[in-house]
mmJSON file of the N, C-alpha and C atoms, coordinates in Angstrom:
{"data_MODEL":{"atom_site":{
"group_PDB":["ATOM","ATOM","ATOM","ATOM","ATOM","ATOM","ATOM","ATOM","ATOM","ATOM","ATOM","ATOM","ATOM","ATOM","ATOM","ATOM","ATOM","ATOM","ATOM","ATOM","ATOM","ATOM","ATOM","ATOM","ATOM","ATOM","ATOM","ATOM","ATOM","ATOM","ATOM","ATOM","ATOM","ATOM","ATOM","ATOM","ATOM","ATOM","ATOM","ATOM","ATOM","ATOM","ATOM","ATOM","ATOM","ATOM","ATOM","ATOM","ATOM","ATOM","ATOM","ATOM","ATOM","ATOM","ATOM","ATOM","ATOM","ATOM","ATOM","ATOM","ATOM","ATOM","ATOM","ATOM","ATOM","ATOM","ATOM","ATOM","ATOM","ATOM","ATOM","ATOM","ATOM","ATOM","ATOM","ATOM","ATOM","ATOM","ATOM","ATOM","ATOM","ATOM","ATOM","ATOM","ATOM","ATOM","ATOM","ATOM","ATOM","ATOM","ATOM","ATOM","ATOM","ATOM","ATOM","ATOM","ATOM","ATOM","ATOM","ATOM","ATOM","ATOM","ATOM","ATOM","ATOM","ATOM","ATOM","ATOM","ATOM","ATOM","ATOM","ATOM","ATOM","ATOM","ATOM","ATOM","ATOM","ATOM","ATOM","ATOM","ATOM","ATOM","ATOM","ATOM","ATOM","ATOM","ATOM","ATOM","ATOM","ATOM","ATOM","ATOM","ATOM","ATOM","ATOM","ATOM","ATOM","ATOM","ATOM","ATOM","ATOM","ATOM","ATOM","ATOM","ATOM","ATOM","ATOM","ATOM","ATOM","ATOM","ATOM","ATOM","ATOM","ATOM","ATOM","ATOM","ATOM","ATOM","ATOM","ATOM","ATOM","ATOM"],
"id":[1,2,3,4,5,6,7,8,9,10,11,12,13,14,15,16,17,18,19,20,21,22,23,24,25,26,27,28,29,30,31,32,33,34,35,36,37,38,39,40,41,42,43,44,45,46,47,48,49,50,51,52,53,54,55,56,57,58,59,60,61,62,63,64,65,66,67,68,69,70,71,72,73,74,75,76,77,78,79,80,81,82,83,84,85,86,87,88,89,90,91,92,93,94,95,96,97,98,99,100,101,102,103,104,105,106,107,108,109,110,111,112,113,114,115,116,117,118,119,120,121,122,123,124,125,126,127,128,129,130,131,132,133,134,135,136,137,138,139,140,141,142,143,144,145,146,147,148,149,150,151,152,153,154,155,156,157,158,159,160,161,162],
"type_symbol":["N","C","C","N","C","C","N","C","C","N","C","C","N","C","C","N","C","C","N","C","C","N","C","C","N","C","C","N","C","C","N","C","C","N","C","C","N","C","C","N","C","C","N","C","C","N","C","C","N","C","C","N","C","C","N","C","C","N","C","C","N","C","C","N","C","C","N","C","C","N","C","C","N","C","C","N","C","C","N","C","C","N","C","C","N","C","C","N","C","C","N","C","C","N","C","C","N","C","C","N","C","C","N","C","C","N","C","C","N","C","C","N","C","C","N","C","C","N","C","C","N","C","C","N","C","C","N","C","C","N","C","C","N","C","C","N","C","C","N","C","C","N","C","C","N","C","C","N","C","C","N","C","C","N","C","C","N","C","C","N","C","C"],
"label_atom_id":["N","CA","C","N","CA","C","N","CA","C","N","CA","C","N","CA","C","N","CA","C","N","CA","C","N","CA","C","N","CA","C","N","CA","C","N","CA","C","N","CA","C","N","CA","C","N","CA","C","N","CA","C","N","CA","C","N","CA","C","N","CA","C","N","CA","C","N","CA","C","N","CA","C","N","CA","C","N","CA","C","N","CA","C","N","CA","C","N","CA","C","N","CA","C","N","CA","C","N","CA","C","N","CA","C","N","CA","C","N","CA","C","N","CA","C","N","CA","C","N","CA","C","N","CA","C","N","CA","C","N","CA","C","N","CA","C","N","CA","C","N","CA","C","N","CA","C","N","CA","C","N","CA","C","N","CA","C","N","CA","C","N","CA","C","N","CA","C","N","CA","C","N","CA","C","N","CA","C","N","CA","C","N","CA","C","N","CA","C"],
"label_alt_id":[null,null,null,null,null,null,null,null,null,null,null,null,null,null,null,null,null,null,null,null,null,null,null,null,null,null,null,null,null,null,null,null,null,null,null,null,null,null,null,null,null,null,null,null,null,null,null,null,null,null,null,null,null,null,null,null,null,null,null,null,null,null,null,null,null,null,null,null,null,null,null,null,null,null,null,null,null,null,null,null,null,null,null,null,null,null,null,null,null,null,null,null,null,null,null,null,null,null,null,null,null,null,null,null,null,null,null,null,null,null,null,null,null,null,null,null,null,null,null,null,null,null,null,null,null,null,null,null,null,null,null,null,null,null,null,null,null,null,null,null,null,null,null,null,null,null,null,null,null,null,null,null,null,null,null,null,null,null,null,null,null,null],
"label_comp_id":["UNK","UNK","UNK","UNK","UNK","UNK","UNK","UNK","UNK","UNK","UNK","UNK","UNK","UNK","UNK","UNK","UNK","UNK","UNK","UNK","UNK","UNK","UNK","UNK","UNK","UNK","UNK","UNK","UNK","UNK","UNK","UNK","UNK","UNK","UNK","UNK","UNK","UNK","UNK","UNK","UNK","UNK","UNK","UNK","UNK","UNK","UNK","UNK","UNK","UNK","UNK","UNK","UNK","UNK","UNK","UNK","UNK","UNK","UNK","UNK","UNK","UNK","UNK","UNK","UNK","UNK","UNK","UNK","UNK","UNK","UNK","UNK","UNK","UNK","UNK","UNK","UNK","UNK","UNK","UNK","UNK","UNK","UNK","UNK","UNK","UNK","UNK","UNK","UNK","UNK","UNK","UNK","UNK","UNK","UNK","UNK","UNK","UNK","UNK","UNK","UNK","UNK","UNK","UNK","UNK","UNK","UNK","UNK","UNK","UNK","UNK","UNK","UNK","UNK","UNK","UNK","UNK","UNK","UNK","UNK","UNK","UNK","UNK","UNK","UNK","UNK","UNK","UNK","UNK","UNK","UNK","UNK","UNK","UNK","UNK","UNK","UNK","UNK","UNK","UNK","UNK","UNK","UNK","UNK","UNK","UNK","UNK","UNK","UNK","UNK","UNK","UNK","UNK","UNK","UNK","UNK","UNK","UNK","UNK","UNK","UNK","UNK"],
"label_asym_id":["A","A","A","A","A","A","A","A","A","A","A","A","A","A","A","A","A","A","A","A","A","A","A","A","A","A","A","A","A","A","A","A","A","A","A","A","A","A","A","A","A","A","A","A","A","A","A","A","A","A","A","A","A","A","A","A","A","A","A","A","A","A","A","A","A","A","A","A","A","A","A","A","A","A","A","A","A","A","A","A","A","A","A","A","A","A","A","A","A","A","A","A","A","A","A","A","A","A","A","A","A","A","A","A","A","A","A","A","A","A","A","A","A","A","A","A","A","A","A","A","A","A","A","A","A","A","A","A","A","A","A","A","A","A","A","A","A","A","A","A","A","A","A","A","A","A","A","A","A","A","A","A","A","A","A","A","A","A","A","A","A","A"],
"label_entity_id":["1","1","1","1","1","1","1","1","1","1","1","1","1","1","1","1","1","1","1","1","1","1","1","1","1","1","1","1","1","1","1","1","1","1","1","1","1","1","1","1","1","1","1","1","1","1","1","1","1","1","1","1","1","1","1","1","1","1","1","1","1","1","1","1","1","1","1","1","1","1","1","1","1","1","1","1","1","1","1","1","1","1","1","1","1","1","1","1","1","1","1","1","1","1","1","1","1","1","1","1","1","1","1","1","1","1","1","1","1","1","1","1","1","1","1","1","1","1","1","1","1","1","1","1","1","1","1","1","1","1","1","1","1","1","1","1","1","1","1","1","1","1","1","1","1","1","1","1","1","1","1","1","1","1","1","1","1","1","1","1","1","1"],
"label_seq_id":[1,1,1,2,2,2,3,3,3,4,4,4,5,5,5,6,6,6,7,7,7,8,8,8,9,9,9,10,10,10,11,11,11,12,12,12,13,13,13,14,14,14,15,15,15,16,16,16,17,17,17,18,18,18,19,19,19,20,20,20,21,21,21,22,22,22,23,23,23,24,24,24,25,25,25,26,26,26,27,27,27,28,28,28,29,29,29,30,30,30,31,31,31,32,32,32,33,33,33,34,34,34,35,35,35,36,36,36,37,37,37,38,38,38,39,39,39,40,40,40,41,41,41,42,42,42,43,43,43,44,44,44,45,45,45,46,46,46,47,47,47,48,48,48,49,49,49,50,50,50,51,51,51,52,52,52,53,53,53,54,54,54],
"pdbx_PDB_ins_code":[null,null,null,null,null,null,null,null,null,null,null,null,null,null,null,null,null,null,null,null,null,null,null,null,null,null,null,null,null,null,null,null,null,null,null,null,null,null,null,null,null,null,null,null,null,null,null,null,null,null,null,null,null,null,null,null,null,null,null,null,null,null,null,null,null,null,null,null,null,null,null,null,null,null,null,null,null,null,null,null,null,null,null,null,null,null,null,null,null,null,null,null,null,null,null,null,null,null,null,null,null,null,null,null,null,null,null,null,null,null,null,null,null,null,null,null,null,null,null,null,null,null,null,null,null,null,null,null,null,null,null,null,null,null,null,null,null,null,null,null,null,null,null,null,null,null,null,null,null,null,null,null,null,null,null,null,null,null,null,null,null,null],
"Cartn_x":[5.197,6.071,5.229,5.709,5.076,5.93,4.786,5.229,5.32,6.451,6.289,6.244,5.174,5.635,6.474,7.356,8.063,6.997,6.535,4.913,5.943,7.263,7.641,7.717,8.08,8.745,7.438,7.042,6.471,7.594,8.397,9.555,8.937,8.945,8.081,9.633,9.502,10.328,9.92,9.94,9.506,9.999,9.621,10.418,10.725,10.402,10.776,12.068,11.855,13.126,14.057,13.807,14.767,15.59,16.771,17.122,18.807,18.547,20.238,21.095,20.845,21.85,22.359,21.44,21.837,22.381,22.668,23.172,21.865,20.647,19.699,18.929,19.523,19.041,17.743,17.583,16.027,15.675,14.586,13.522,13.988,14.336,14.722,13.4,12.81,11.517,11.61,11.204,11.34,11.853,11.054,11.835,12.674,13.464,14.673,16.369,15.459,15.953,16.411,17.535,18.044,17.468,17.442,16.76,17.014,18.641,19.052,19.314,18.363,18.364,17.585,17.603,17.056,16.628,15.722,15.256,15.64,16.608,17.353,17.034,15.866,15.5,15.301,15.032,14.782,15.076,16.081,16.906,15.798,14.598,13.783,13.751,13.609,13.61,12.774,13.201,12.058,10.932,10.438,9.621,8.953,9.424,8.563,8.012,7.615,7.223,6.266,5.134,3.592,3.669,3.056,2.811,1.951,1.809,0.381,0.816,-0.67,-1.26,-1.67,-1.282,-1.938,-2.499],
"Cartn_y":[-6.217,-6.429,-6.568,-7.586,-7.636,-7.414,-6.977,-6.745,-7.609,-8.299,-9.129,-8.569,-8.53,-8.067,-9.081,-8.719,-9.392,-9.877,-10.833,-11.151,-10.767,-10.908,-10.505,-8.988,-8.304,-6.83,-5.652,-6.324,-5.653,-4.901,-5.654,-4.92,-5.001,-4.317,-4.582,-4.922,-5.967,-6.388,-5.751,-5.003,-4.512,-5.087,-5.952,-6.503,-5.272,-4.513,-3.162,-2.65,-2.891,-1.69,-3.089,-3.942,-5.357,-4.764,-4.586,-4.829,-4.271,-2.868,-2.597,-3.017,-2.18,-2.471,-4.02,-5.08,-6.367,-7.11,-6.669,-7.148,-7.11,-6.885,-7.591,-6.794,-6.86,-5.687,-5.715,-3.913,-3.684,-4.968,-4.919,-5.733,-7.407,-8.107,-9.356,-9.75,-10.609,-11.669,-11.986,-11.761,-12.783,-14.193,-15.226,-16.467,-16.571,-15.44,-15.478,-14.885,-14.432,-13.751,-14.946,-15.58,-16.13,-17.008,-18.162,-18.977,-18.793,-18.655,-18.555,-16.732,-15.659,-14.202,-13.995,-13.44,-12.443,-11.096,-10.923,-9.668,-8.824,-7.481,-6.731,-5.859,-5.664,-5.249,-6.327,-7.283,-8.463,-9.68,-10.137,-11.341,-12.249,-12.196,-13.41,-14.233,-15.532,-16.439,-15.602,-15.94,-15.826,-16.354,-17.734,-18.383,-17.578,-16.253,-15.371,-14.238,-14.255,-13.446,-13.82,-12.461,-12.816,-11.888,-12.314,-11.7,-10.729,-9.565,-8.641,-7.566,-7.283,-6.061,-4.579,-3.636,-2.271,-2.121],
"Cartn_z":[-32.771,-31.642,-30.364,-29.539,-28.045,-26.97,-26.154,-24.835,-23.55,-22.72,-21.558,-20.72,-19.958,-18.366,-16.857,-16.281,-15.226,-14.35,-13.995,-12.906,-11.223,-11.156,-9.965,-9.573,-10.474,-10.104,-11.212,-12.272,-13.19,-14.406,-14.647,-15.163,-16.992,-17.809,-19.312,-20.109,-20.603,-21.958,-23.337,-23.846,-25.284,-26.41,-27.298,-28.417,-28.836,-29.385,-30.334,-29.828,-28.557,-27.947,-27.411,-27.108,-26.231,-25.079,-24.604,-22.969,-23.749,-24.376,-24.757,-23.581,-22.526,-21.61,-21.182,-21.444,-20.682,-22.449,-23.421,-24.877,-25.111,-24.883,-26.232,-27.01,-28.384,-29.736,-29.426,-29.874,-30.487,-31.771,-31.125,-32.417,-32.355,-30.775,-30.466,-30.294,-30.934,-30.219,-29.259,-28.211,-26.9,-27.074,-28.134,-28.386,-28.726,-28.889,-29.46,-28.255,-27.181,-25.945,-25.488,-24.595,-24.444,-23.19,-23.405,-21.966,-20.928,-20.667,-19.228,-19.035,-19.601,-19.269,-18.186,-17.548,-16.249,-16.446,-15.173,-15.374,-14.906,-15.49,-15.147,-13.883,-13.082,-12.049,-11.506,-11.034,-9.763,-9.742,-11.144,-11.551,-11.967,-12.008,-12.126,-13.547,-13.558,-15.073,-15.785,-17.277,-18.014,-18.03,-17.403,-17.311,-16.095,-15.779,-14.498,-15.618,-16.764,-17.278,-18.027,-18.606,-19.679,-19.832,-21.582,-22.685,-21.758,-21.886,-21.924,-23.352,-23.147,-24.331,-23.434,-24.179,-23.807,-24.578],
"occupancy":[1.0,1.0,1.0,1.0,1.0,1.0,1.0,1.0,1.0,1.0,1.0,1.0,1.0,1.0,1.0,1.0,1.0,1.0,1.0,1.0,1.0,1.0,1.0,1.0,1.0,1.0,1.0,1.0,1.0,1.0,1.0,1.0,1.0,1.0,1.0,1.0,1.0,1.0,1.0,1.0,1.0,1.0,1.0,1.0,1.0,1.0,1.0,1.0,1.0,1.0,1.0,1.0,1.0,1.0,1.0,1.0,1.0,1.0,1.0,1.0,1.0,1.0,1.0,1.0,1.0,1.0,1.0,1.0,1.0,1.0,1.0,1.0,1.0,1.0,1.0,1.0,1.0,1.0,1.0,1.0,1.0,1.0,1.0,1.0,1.0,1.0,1.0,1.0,1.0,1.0,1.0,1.0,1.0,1.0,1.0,1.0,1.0,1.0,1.0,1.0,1.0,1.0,1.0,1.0,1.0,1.0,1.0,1.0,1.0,1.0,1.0,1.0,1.0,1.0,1.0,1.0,1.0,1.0,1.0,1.0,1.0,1.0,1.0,1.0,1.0,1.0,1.0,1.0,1.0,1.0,1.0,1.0,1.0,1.0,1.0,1.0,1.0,1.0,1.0,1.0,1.0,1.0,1.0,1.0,1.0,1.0,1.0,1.0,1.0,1.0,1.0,1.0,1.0,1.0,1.0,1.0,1.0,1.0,1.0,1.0,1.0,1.0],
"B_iso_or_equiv":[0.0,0.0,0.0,0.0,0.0,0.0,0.0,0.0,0.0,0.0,0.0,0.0,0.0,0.0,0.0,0.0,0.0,0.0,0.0,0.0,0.0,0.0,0.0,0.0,0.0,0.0,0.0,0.0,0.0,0.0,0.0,0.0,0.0,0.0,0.0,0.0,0.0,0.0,0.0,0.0,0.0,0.0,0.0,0.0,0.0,0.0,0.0,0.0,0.0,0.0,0.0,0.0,0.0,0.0,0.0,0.0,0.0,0.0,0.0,0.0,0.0,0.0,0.0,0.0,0.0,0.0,0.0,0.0,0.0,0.0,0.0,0.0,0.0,0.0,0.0,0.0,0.0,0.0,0.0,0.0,0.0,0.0,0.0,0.0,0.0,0.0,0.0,0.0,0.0,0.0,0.0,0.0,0.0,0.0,0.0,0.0,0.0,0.0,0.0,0.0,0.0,0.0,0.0,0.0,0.0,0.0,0.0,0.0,0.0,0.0,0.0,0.0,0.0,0.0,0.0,0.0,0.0,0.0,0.0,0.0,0.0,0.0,0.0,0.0,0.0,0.0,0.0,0.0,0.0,0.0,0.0,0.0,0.0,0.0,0.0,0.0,0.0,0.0,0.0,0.0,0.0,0.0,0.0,0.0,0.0,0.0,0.0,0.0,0.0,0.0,0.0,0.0,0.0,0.0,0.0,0.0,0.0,0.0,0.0,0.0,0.0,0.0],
"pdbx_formal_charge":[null,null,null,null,null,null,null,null,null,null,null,null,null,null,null,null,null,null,null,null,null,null,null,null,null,null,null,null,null,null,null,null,null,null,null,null,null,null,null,null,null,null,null,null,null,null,null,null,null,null,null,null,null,null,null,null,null,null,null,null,null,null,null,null,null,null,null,null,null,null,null,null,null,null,null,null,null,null,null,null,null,null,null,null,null,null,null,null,null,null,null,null,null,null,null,null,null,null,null,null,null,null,null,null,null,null,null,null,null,null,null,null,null,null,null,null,null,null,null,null,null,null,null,null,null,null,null,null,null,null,null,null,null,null,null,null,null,null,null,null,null,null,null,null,null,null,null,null,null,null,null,null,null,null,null,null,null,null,null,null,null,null],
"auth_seq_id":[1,1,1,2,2,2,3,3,3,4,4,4,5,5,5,6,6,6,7,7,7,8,8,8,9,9,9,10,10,10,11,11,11,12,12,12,13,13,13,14,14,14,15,15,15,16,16,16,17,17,17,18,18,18,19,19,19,20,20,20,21,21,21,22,22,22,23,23,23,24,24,24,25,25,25,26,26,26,27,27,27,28,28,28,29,29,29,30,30,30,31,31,31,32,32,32,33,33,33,34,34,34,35,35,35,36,36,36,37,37,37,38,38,38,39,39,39,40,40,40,41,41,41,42,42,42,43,43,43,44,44,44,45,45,45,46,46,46,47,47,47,48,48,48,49,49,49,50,50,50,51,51,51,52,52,52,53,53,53,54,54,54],
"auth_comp_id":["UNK","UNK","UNK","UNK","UNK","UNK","UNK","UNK","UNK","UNK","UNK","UNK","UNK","UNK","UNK","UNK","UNK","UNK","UNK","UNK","UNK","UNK","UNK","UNK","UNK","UNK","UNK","UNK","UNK","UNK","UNK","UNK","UNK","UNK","UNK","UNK","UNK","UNK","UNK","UNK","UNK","UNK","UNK","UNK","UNK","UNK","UNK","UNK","UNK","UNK","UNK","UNK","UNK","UNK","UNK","UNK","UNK","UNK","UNK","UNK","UNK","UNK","UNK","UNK","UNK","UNK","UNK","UNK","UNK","UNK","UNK","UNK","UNK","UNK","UNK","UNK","UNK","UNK","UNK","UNK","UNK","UNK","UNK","UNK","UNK","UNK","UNK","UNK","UNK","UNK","UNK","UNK","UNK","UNK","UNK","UNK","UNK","UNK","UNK","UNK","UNK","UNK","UNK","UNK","UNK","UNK","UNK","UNK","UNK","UNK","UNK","UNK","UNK","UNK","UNK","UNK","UNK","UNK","UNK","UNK","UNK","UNK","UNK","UNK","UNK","UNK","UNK","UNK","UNK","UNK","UNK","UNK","UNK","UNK","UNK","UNK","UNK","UNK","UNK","UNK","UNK","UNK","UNK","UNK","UNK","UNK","UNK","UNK","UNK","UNK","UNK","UNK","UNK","UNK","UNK","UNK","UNK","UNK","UNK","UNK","UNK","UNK"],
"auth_asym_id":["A","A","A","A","A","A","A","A","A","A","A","A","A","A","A","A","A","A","A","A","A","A","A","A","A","A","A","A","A","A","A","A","A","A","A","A","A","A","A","A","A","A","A","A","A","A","A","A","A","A","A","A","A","A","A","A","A","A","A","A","A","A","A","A","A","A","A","A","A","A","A","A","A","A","A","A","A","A","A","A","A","A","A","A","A","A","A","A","A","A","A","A","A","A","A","A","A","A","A","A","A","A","A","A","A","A","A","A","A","A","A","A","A","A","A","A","A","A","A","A","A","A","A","A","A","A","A","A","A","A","A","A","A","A","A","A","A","A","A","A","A","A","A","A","A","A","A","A","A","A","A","A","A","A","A","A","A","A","A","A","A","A"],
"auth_atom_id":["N","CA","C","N","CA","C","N","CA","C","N","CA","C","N","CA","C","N","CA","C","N","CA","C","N","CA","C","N","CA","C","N","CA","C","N","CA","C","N","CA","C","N","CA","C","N","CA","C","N","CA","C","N","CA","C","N","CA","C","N","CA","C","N","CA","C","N","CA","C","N","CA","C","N","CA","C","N","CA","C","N","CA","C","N","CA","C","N","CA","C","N","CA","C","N","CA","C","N","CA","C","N","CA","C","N","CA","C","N","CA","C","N","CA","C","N","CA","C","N","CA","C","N","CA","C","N","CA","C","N","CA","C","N","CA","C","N","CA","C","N","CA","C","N","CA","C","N","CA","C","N","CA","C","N","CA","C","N","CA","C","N","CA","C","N","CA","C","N","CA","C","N","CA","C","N","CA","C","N","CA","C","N","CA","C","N","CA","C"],
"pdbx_PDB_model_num":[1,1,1,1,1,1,1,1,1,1,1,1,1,1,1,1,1,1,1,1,1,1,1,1,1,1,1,1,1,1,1,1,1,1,1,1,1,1,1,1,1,1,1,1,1,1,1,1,1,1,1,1,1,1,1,1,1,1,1,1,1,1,1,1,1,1,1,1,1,1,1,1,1,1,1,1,1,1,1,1,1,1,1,1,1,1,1,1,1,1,1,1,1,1,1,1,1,1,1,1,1,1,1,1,1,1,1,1,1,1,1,1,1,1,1,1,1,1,1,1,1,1,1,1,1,1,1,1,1,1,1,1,1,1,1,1,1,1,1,1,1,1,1,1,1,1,1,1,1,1,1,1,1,1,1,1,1,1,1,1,1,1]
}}}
């Protein structure tokens, strides 16, 4: 599973865990997260977000 970080706010997407509160199941791929979703702290596209690693 990977992790996105928000490049506006720093908000982390976790595939493992996904975005319960906004509909999106644990264990959603990001490619599979919906095109037109936002980032639940600062509204930004998905196309405002990268892959990083810890």
């Amino acid at each position: 599973m990977k992790k996105y970080m928000c490049l506006i706010c720093g908000w982390i997407y976790d595939e493992s865990i996904g975005a319960p509160d906004e509909g999106i199941a644990a264990g959603t791929k990001w490619e599979d997260v919906p095109p037109n979703w936002t980032c639940p702290e600062c509204g930004a596209r998905k196309e405002d977000f990268e892959m990083v690693e810890f």
